[in-house]
C-alpha positions as CSV (number, residue, x, y, z in Angstrom):
1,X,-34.9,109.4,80.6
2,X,-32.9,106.9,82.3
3,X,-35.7,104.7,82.7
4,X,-35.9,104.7,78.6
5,X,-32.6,103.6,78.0
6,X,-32.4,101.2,80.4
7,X,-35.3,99.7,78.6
8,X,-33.9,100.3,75.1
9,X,-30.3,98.5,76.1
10,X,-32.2,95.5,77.6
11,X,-34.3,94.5,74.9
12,X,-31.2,95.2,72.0
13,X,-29.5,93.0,74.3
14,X,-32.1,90.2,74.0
15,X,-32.4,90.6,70.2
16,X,-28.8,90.0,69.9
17,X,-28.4,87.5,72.3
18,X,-31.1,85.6,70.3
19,X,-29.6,86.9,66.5
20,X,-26.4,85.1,68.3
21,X,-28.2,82.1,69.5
22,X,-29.6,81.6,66.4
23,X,-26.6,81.7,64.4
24,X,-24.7,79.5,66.7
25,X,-27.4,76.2,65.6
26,X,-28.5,75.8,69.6
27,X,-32.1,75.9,67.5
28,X,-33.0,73.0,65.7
29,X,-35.9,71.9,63.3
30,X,-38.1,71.7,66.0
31,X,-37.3,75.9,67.1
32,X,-37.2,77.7,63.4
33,X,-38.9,80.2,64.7
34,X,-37.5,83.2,65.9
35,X,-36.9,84.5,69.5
36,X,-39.7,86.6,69.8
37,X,-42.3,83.8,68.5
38,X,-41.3,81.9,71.3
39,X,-42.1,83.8,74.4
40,X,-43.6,80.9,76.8
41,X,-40.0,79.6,76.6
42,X,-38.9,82.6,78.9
43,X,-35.2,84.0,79.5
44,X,-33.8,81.0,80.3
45,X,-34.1,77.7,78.1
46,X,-32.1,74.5,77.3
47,X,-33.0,72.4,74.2
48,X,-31.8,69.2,74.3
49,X,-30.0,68.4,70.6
50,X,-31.9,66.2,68.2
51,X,-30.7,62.7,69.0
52,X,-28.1,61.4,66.6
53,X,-29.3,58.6,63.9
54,X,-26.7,55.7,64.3
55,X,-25.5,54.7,61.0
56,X,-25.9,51.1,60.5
57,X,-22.3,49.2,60.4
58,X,-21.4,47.2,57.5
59,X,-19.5,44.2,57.3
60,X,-16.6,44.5,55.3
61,X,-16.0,41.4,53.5
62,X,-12.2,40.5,53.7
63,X,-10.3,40.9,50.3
64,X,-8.9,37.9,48.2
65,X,-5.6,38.9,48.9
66,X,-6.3,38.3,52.4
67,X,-8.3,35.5,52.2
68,X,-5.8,34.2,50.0
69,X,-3.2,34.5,52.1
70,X,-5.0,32.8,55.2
71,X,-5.5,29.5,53.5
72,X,-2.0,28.1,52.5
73,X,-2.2,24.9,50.8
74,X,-0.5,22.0,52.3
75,X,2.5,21.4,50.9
76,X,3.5,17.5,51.2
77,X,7.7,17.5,51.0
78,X,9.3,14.3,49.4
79,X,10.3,13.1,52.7
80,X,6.8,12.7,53.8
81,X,5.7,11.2,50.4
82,X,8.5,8.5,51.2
83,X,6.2,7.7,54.5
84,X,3.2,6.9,52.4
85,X,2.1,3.9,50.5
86,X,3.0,3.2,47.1
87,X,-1.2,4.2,46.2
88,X,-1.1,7.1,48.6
89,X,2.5,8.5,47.2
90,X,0.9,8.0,44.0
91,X,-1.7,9.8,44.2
92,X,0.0,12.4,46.1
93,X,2.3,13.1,43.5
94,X,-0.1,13.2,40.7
95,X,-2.2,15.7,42.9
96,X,1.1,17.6,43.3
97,X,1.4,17.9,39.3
98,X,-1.9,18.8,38.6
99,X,-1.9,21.2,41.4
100,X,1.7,22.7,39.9
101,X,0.3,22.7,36.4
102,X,-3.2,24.5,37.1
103,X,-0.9,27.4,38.7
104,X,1.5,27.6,35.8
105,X,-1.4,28.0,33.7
106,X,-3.4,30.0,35.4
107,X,-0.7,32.5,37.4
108,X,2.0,31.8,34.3
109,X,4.6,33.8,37.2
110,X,8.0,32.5,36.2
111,X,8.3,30.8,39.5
112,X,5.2,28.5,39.2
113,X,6.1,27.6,36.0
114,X,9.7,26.8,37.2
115,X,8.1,24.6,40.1
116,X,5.5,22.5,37.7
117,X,8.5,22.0,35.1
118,X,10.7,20.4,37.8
119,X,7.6,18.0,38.8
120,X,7.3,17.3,35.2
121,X,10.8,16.2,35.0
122,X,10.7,13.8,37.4
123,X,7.6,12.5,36.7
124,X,9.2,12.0,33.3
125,X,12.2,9.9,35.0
126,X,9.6,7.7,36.6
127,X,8.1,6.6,34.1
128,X,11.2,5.8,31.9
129,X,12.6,3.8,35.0
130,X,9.1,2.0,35.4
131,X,9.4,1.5,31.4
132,X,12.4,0.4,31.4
133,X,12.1,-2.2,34.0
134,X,9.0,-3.3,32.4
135,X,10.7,-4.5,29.0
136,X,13.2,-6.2,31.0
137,X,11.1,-8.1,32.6
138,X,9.0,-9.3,30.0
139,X,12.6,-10.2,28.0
140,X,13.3,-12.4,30.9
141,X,10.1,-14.1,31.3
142,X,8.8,-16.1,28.4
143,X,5.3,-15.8,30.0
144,X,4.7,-12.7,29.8
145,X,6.2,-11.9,26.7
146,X,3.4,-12.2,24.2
147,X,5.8,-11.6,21.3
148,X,6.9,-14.7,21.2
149,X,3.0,-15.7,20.5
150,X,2.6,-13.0,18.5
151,X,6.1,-11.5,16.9
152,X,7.0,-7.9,16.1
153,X,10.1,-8.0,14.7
154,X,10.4,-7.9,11.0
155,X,12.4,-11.1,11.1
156,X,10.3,-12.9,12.8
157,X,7.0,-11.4,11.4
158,X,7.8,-12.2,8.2
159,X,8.5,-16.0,9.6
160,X,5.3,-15.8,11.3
161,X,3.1,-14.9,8.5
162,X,4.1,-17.3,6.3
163,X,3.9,-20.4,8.7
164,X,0.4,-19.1,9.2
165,X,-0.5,-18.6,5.9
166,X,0.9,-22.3,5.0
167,X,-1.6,-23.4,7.7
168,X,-4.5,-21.1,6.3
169,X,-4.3,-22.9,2.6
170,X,-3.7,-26.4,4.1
171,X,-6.9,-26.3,6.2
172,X,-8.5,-24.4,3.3
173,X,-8.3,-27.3,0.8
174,X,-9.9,-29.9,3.2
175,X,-12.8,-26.8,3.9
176,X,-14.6,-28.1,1.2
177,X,-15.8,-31.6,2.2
178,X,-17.4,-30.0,5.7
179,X,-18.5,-26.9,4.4
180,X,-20.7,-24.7,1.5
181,X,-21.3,-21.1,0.8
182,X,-24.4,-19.2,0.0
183,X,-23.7,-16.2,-1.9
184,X,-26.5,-13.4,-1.6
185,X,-25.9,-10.6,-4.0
186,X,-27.7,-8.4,-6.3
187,X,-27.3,-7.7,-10.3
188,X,-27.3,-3.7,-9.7
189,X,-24.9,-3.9,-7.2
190,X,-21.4,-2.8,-8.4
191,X,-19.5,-4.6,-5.5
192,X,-21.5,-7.7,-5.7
193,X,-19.8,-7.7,-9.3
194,X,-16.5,-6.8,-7.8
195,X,-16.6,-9.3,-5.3
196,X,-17.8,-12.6,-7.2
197,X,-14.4,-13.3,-9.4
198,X,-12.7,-13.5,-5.8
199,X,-15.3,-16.1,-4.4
200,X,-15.2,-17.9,-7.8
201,X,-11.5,-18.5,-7.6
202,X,-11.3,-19.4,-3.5
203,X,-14.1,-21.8,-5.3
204,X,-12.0,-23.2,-7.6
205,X,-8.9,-23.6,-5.0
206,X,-10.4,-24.7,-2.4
207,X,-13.6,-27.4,-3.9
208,X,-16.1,-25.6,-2.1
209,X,-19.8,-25.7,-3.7
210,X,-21.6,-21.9,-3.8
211,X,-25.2,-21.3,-4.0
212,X,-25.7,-18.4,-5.8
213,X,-28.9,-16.1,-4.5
214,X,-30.5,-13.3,-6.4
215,X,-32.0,-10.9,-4.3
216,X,-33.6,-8.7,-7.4
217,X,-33.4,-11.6,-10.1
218,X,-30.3,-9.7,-11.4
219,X,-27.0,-12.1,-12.4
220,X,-23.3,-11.6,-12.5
221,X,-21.2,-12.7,-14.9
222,X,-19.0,-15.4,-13.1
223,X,-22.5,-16.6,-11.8
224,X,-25.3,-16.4,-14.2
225,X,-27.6,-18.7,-13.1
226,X,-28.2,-17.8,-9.8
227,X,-31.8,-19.1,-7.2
228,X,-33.5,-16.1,-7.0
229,X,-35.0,-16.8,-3.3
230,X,-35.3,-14.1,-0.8
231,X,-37.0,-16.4,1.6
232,X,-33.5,-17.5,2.6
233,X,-32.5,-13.7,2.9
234,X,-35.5,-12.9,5.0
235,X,-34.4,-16.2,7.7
236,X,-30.9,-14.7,8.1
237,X,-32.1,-11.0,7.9
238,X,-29.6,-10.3,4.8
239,X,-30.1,-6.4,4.5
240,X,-26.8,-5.9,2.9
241,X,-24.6,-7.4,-0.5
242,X,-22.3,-8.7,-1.3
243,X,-23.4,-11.4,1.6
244,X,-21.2,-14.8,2.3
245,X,-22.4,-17.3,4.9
246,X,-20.7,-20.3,5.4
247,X,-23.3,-23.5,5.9
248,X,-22.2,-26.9,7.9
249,X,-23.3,-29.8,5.6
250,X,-24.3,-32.0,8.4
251,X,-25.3,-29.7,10.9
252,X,-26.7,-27.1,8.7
253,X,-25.3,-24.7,10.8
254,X,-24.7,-21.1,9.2
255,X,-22.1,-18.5,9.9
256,X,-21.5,-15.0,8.5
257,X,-18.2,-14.6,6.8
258,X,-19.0,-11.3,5.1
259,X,-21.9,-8.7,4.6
260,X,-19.7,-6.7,2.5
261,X,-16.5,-6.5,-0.5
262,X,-13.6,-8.2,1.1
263,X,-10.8,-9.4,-0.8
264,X,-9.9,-12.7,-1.4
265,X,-6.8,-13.2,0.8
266,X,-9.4,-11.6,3.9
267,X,-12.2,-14.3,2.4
268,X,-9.7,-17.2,3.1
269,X,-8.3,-16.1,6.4
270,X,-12.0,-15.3,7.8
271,X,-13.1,-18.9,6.6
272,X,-10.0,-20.5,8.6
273,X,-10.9,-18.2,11.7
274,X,-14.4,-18.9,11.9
275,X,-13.7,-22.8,11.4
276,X,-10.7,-23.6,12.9
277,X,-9.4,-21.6,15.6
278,X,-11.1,-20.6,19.1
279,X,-12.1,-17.4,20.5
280,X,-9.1,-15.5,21.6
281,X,-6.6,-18.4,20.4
282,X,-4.6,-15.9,18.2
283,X,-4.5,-13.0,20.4
């Protein structure tokens, strides 16, 4: 009788020492069986826990705040600037403003603004000083003050104009004996028509002989007999009328006064350009 409960305590001692063990996880996936399916293991075992997976590390990046705040710009003070060239200061400062004004725009904080507004100011009162000094230097040296070539005051504009336009009709009225126009134009076109009463009068002013040339055997009024040749027109490529060219009478050297309606006072300057003065003599 004592034998039997000896025998009965032991083995409800096992099955709740392995309901315990159990419960307690020391079994892993590899042991999901229970105690009793496992015999060859014996009374006394030790499983070694599964080996743990190592989770891979990630690299975190680093923020833009932080990144931000590691690279500082290089701020260049006015004392430095001073140390520079005149190119390098320049360019300094102007890297300075654009720098000032990108922020402002971009991070409109009250403070960058502030900062880009101060740089604007004195950029402002450099270039008033450099403008300043610039018109007084040209006042003071007649070389480099191309007013006097070419005035701008109404004083001496008006002055100016009227010299030159003395010298324009003088020059004009000896034109004539070097000089001779061919006229290219067509009978449908309406500025052909608006265009020959100016011509026939700077004619008539100046003694200049026109040779009228029909391009569609069309006439005008102030020119009705007119050569209808478009040989002529094909030699100096005339696409477009009204069409003025201006022939030497010994050379026979032609030059393009118009391919277009110009009015008369333009006709008579262009004339005195083209035959009297140089390239670049009136600028």
């Amino acid at each position: 009788m004592k034998y039997n409960i000896s025998i009965f305590v032991v083995i409800s001692s096992l099955g709740f020492c392995a309901s315990l063990y159990s419960q307690s996880g020391v079994l892993d996936s590899r042991n999901t069986d229970n105690f009793f399916n496992n015999r060859q293991e014996g009374y006394f075992w030790y499983l070694d826990p599964m080996p743990e997976k190592k989770q891979k590390e990630v690299k975190k990046e680093p923020s833009l705040k932080k990144s931000l705040s590691k690279k500082k710009p290089k701020v260049t003070t006015l004392k430095k600037l001073k140390n520079l060239s005149a190119e390098r200061e320049l360019k300094e400062f102007q890297r300075r403003l654009e720098s000032a004004k990108a922020r402002a725009i971009m991070r409109p904080t009250r403070q960058n603004i502030r900062v880009y507004l101060y740089l604007q100011k004195e950029a402002m009162a450099k270039a008033s000083i450099f403008a300043d000094q610039w018109r007084r230097v040209v006042w003071q040296t007649p070389q480099l003050n191309y007013s006097l070539k070419r005035p701008t005051t109404n004083a001496a504009l008006h002055t100016y104009k009227d010299n030159r336009l003395k010298q324009v009709v003088d020059v004009s009225k000896a034109i004539g004996k070097e000089y001779g126009i061919y006229f290219f134009f067509k009978g449908s076109c309406p500025y052909c028509h608006r265009f020959a009463p100016s011509l026939k009068l700077y004619q008539k002013n100046h003694g200049l002989k026109v040779l009228p040339i029909s391009l569609d055997g069309g006439v005008l009024p102030d020119y009705p007999n007119p050569k209808v040749d478009t040989r002529v027109a094909r030699m100096l490529n005339v696409t477009r009328v009204p069409a003025v060219y201006l022939v030497h009478l010994k050379t026979g050297k032609k030059v393009a006064v118009t391919l277009g309606l110009i009015s008369y006072a333009e006709l008579q300057n262009r004339v005195y350009i083209l035959t009297k003065t140089r390239p670049g003599q009136e600028f």
